[in-house]
PyMOL Python script that loads the backbone (N, CA, C, O; Angstrom):
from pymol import cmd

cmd.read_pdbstr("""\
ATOM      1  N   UNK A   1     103.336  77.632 199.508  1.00  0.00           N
ATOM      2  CA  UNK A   1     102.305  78.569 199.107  1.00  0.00           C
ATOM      3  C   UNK A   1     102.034  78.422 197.614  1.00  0.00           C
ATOM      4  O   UNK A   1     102.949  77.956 196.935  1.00  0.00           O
ATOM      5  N   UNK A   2     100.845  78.776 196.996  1.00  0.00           N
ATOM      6  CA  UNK A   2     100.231  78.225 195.674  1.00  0.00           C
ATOM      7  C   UNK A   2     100.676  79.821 195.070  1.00  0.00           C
ATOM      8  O   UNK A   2     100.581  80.964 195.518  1.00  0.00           O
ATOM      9  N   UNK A   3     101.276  79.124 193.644  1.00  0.00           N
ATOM     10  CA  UNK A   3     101.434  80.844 192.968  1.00  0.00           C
ATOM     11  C   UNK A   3     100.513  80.246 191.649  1.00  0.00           C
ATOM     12  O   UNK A   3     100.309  81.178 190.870  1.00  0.00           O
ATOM     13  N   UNK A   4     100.030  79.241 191.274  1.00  0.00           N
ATOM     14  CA  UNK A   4      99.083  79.047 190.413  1.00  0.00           C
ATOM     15  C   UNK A   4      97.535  79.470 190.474  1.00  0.00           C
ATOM     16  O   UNK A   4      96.842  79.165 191.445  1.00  0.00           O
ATOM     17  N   UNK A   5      96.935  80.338 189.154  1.00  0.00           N
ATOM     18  CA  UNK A   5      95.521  79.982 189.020  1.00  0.00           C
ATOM     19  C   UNK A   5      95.214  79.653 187.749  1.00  0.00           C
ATOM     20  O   UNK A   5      95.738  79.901 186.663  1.00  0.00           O
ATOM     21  N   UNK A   6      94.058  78.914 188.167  1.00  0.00           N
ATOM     22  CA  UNK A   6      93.218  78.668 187.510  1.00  0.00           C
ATOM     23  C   UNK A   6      92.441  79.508 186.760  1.00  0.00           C
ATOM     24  O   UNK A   6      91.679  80.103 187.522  1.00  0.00           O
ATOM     25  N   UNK A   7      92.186  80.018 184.973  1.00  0.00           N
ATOM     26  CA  UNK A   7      91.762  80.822 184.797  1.00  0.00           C
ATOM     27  C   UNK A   7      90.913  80.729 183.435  1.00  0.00           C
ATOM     28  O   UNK A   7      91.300  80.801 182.268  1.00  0.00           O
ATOM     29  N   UNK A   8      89.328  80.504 184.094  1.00  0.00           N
ATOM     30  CA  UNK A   8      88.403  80.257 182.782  1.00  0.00           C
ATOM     31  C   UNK A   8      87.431  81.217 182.033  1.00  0.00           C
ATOM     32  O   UNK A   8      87.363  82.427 182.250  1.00  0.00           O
ATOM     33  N   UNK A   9      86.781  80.614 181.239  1.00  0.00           N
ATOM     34  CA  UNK A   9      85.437  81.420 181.001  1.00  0.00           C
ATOM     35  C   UNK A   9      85.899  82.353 180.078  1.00  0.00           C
ATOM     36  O   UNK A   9      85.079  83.260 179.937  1.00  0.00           O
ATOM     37  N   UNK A  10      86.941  82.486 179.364  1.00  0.00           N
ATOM     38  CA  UNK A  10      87.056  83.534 178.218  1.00  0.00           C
ATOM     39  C   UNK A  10      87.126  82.756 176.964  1.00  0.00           C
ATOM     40  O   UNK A  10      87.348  81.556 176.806  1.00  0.00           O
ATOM     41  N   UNK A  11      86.891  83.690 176.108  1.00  0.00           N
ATOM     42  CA  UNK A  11      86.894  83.626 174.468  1.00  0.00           C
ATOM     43  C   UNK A  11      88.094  82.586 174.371  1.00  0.00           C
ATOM     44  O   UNK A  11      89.164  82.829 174.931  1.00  0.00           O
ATOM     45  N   UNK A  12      87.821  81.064 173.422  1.00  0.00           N
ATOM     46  CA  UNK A  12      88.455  80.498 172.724  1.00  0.00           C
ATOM     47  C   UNK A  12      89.636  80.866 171.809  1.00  0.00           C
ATOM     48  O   UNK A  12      90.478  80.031 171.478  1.00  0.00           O
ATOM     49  N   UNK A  13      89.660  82.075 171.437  1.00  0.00           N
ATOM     50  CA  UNK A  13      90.486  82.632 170.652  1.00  0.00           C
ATOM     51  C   UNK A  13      91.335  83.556 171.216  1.00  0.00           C
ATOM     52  O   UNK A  13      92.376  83.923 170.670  1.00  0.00           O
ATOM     53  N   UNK A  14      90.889  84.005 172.428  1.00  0.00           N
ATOM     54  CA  UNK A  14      91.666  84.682 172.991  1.00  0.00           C
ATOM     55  C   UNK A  14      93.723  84.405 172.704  1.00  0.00           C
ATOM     56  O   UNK A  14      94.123  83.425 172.076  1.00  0.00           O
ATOM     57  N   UNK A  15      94.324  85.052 173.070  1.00  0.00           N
ATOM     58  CA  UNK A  15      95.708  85.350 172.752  1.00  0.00           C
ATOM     59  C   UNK A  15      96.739  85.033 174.139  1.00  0.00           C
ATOM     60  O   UNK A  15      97.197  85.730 175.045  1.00  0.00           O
ATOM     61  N   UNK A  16      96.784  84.218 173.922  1.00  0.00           N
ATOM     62  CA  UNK A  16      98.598  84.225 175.453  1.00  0.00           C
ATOM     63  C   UNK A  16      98.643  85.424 175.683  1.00  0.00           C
ATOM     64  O   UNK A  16      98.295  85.793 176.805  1.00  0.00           O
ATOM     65  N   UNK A  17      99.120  86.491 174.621  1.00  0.00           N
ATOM     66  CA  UNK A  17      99.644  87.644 175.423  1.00  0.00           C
ATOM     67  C   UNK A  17      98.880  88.502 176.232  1.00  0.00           C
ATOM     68  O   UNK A  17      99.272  89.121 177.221  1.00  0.00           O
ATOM     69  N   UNK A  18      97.269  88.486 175.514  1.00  0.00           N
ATOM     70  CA  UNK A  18      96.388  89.337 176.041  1.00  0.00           C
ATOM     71  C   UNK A  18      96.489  89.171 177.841  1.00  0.00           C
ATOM     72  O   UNK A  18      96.996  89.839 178.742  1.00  0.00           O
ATOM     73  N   UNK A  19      95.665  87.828 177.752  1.00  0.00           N
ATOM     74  CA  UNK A  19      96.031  86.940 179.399  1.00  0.00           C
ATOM     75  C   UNK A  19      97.239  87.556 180.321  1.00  0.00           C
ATOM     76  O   UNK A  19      97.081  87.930 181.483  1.00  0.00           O
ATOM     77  N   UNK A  20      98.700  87.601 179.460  1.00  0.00           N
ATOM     78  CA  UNK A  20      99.841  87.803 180.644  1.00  0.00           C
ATOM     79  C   UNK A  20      99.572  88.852 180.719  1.00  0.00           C
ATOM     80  O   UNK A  20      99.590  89.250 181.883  1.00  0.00           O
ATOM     81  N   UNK A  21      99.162  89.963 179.617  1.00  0.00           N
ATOM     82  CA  UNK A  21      99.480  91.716 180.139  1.00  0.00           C
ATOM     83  C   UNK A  21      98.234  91.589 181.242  1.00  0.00           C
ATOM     84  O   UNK A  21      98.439  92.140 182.324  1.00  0.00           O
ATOM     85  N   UNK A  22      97.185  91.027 181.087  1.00  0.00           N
ATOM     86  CA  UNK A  22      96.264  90.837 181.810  1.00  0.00           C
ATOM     87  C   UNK A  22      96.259  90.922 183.687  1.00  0.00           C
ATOM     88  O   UNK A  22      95.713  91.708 184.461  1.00  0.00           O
ATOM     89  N   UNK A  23      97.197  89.635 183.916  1.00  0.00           N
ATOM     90  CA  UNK A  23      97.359  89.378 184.581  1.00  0.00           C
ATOM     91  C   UNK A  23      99.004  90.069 185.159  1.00  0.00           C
ATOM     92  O   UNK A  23      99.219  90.209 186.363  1.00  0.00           O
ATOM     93  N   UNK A  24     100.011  90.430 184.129  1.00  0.00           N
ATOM     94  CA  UNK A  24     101.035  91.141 184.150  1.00  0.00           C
ATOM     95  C   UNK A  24     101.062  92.041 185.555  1.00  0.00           C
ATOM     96  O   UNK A  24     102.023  92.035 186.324  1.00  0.00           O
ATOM     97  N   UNK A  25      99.601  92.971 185.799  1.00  0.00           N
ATOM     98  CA  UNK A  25      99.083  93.684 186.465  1.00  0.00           C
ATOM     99  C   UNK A  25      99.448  93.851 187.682  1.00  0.00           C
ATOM    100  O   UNK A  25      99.724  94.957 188.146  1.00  0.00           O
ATOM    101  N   UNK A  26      99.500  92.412 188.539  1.00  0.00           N
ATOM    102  CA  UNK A  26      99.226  91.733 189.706  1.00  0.00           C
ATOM    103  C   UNK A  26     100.626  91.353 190.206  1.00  0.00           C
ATOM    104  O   UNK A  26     100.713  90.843 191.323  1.00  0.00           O
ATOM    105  N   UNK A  27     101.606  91.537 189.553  1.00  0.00           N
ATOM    106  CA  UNK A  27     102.945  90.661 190.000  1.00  0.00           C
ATOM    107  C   UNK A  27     103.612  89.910 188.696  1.00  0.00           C
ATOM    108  O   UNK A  27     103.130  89.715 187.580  1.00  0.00           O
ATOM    109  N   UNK A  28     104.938  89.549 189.262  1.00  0.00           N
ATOM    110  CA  UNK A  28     105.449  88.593 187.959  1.00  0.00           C
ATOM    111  C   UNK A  28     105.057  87.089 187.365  1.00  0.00           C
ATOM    112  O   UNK A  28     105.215  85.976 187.867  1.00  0.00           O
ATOM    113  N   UNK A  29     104.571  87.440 186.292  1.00  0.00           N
ATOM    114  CA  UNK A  29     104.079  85.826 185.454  1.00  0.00           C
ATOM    115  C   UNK A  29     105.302  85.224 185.132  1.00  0.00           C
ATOM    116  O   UNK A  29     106.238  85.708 184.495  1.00  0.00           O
ATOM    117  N   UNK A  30     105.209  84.285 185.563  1.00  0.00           N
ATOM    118  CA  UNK A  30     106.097  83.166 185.066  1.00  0.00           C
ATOM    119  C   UNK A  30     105.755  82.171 183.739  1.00  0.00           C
ATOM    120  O   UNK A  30     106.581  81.864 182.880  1.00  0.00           O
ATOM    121  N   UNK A  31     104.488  81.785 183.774  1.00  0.00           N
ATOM    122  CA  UNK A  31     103.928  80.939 183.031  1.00  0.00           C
ATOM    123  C   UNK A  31     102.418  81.054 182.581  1.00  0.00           C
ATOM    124  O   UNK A  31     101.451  81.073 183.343  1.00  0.00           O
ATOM    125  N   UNK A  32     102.392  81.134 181.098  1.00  0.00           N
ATOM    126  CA  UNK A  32     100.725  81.168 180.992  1.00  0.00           C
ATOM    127  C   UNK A  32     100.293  79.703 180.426  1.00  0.00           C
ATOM    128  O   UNK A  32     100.447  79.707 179.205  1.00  0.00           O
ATOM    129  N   UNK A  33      99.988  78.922 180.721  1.00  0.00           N
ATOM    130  CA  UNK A  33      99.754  77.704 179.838  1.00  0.00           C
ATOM    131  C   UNK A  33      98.346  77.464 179.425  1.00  0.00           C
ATOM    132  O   UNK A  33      97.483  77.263 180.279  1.00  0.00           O
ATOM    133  N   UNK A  34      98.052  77.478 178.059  1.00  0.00           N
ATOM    134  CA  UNK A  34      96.650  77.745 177.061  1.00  0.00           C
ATOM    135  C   UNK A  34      96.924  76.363 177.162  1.00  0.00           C
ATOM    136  O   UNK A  34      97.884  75.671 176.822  1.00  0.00           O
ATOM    137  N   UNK A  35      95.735  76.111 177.767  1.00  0.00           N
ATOM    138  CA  UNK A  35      94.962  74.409 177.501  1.00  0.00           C
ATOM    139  C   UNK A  35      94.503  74.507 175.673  1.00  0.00           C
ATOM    140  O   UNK A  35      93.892  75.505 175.290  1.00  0.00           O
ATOM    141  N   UNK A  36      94.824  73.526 174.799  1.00  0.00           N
ATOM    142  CA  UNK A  36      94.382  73.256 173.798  1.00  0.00           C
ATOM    143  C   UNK A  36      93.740  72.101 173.568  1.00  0.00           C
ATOM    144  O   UNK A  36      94.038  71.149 174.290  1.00  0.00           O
ATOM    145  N   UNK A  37      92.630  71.908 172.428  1.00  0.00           N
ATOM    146  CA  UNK A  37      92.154  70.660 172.006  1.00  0.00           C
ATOM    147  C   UNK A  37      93.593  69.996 171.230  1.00  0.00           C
ATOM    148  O   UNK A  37      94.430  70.722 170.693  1.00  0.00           O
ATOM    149  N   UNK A  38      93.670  68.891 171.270  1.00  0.00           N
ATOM    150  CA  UNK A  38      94.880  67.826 170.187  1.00  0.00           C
ATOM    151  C   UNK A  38      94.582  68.862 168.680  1.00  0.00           C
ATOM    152  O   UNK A  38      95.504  68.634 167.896  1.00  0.00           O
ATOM    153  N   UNK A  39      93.831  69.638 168.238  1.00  0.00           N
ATOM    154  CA  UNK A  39      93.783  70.270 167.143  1.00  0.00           C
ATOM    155  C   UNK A  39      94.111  72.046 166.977  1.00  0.00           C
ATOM    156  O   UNK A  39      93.846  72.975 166.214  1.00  0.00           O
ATOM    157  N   UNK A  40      94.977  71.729 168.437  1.00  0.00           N
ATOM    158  CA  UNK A  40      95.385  73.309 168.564  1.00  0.00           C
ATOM    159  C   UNK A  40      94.143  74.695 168.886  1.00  0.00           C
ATOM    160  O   UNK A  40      94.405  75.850 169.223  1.00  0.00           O
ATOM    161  N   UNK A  41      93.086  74.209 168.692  1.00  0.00           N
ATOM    162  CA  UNK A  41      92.216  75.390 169.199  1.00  0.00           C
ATOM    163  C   UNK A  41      92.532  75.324 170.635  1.00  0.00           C
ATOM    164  O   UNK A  41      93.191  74.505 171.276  1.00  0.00           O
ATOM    165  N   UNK A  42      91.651  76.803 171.118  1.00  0.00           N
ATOM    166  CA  UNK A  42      91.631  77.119 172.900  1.00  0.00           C
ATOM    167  C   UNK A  42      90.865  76.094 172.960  1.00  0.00           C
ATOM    168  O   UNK A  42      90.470  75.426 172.004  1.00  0.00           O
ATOM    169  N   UNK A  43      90.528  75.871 174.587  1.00  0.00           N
ATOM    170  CA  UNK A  43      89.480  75.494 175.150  1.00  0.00           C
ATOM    171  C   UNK A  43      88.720  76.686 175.912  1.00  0.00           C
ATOM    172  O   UNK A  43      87.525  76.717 176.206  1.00  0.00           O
ATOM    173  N   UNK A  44      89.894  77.852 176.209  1.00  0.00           N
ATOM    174  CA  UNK A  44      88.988  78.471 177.348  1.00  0.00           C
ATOM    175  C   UNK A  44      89.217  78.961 178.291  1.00  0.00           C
ATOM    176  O   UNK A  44      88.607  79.938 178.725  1.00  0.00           O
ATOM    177  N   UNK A  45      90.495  78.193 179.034  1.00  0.00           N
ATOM    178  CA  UNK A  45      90.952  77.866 180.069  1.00  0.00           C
ATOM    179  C   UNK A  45      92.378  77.810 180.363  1.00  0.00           C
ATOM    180  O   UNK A  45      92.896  77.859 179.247  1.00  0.00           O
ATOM    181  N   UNK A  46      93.311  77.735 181.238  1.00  0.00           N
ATOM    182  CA  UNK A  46      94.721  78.278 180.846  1.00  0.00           C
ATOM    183  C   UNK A  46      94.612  78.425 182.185  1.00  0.00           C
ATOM    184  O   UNK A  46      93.630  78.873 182.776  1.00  0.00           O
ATOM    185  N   UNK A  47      96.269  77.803 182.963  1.00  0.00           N
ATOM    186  CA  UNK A  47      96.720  78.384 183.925  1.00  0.00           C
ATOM    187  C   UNK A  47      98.098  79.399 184.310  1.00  0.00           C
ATOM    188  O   UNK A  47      99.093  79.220 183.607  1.00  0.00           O
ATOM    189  N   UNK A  48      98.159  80.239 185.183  1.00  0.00           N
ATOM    190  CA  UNK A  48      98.961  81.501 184.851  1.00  0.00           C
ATOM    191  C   UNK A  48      99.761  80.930 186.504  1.00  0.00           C
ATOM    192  O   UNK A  48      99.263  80.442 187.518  1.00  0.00           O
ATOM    193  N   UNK A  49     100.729  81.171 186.248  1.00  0.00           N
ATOM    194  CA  UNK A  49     101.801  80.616 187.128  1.00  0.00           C
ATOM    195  C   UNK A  49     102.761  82.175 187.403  1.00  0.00           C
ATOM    196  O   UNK A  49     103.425  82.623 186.469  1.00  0.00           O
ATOM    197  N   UNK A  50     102.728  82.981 188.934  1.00  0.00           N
ATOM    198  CA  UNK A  50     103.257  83.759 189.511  1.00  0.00           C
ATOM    199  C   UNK A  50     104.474  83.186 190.134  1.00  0.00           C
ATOM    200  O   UNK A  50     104.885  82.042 190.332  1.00  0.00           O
ATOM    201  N   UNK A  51     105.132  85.012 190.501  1.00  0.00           N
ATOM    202  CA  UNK A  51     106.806  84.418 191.047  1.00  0.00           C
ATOM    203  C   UNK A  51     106.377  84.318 192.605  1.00  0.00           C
ATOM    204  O   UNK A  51     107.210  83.795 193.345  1.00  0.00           O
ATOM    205  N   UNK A  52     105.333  84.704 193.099  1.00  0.00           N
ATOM    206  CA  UNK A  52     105.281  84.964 194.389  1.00  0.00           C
ATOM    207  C   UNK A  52     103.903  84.239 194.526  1.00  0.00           C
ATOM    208  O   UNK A  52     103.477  83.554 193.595  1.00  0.00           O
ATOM    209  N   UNK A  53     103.191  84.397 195.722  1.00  0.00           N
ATOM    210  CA  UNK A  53     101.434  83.865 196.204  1.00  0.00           C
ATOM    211  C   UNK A  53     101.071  85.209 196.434  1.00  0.00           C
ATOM    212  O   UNK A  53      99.899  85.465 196.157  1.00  0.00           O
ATOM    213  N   UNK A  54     101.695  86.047 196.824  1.00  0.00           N
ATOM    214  CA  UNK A  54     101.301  87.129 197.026  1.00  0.00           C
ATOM    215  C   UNK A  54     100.772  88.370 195.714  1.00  0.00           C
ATOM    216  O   UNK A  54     100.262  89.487 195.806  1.00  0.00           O
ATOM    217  N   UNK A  55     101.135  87.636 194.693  1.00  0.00           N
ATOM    218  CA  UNK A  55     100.973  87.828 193.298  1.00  0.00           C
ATOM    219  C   UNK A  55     100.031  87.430 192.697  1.00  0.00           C
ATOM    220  O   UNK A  55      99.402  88.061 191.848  1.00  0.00           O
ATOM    221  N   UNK A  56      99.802  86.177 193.128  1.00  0.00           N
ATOM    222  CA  UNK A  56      99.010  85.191 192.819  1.00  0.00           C
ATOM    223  C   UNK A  56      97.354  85.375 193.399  1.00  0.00           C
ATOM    224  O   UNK A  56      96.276  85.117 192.863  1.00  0.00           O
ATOM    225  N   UNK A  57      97.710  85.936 194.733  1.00  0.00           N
ATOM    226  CA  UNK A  57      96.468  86.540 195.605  1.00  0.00           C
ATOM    227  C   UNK A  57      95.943  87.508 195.112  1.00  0.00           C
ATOM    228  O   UNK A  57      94.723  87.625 194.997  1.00  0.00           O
ATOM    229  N   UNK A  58      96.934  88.505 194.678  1.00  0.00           N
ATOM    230  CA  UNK A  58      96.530  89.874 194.166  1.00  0.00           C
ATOM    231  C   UNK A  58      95.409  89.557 193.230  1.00  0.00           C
ATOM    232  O   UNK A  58      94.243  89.716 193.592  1.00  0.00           O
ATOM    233  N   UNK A  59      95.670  89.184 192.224  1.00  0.00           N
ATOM    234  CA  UNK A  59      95.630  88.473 190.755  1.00  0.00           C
ATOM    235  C   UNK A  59      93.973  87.817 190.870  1.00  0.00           C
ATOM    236  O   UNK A  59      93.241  87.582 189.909  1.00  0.00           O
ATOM    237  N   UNK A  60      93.688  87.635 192.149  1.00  0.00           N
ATOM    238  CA  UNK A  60      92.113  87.043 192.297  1.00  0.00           C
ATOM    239  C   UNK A  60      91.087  88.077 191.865  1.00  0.00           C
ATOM    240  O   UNK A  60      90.105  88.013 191.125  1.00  0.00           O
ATOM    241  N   UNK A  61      91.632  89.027 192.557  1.00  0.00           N
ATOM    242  CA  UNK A  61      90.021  90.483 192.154  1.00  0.00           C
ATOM    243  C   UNK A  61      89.391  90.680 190.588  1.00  0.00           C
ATOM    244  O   UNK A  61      88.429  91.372 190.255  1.00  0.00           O
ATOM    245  N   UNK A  62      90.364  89.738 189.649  1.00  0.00           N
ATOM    246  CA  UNK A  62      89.797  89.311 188.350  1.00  0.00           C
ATOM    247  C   UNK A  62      88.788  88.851 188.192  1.00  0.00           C
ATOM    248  O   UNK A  62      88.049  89.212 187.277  1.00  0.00           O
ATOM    249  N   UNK A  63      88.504  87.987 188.991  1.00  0.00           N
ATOM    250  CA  UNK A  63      87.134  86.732 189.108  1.00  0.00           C
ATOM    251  C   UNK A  63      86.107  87.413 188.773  1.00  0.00           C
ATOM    252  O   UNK A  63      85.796  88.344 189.515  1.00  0.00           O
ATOM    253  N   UNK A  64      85.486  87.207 187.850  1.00  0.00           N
ATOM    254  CA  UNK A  64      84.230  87.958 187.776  1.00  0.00           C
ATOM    255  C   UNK A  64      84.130  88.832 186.657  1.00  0.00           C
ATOM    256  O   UNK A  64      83.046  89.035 186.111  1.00  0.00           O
ATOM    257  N   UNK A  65      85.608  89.574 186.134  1.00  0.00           N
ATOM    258  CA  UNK A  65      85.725  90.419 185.286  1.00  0.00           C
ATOM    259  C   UNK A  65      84.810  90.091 184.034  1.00  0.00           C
ATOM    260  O   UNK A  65      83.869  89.299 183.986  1.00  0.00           O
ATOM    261  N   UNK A  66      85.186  90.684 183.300  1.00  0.00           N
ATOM    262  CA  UNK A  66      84.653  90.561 182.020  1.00  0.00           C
ATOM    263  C   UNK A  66      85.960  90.481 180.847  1.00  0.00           C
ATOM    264  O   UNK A  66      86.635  91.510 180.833  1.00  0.00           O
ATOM    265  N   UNK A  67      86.354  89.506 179.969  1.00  0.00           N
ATOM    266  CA  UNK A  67      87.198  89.521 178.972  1.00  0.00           C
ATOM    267  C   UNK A  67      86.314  89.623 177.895  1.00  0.00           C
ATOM    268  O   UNK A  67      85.280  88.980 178.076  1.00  0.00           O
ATOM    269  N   UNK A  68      86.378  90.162 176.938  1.00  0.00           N
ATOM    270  CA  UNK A  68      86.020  89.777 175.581  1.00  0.00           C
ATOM    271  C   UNK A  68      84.287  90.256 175.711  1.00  0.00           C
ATOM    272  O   UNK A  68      83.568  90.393 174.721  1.00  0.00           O
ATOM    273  N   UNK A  69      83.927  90.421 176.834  1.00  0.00           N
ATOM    274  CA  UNK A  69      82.241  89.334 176.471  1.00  0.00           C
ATOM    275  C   UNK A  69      82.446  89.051 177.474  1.00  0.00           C
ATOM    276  O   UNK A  69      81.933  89.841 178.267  1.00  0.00           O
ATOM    277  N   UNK A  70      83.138  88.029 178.063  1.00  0.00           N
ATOM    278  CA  UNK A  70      82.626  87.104 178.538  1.00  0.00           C
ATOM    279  C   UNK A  70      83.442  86.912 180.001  1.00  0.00           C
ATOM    280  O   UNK A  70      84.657  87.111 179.967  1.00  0.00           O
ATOM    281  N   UNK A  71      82.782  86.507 181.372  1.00  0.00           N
ATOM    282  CA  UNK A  71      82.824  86.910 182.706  1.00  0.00           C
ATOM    283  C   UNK A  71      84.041  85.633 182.941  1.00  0.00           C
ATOM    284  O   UNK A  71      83.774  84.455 182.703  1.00  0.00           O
ATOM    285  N   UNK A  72      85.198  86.023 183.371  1.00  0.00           N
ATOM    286  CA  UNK A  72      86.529  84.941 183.909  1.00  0.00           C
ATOM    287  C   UNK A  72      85.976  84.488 185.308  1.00  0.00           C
ATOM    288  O   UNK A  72      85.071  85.013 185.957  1.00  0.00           O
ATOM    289  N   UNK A  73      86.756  83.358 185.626  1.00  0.00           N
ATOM    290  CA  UNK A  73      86.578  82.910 186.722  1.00  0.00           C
ATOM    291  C   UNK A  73      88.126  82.732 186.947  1.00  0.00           C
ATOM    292  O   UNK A  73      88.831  82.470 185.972  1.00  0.00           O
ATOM    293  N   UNK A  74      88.618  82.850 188.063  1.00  0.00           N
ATOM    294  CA  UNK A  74      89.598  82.934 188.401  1.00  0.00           C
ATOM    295  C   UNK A  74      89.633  82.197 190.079  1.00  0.00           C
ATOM    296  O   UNK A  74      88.697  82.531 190.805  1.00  0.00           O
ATOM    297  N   UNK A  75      90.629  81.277 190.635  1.00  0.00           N
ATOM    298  CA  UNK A  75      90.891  81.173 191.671  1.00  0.00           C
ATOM    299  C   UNK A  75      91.987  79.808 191.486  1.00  0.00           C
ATOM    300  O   UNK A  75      91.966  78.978 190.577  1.00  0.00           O
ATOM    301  N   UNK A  76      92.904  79.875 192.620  1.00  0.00           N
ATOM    302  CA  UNK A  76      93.862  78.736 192.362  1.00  0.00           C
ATOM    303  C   UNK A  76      93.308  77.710 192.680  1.00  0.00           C
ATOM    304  O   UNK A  76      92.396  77.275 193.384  1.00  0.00           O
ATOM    305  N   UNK A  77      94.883  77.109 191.268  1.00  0.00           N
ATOM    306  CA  UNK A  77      94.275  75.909 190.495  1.00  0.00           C
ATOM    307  C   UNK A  77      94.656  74.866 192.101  1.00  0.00           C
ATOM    308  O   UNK A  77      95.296  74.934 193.150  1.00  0.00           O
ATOM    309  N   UNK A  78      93.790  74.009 191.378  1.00  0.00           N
ATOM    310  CA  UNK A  78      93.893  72.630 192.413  1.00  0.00           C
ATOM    311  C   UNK A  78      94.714  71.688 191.932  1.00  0.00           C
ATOM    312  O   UNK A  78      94.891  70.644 192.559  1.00  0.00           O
TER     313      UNK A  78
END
""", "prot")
cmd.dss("prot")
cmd.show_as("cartoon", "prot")
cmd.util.cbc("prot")
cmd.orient("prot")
């Protein structure tokens, strides 16, 4: 079972922590990993790694939200 998603479409600057309390919500995070350019900025994008799928499922009704501004897309990663 997949406990990874995929999670885009927010502010570049956004914060690791913001994301886990974010997602904190839904079940236990294991892992947030901030995709960076080789120059350390965001890209955007970042995948959040649950202890369970059932966590991970929860964690979908995000899709669509709004962070910052700006509307997440959310669904597991491939």
């Amino acid at each position: 079972m997949r406990t990874t998603l995929y999670v885009g479409g927010f502010a570049v600057d956004t914060p690791t922590a913001e994301l886990r309390d974010l997602f904190d919500r839904y079940g236990e995070v294991e892992e947030v990993r901030m995709i960076r350019r080789a120059s350390k900025d965001g890209r955007g994008f970042a995948y959040v790694t649950f202890a369970s799928h059932a966590a991970a499922e929860a964690a979908l009704v995000l899709d669509g939200r709004e962070l910052g501004g700006l509307a997440l897309r959310v669904d597991f990663a491939r």
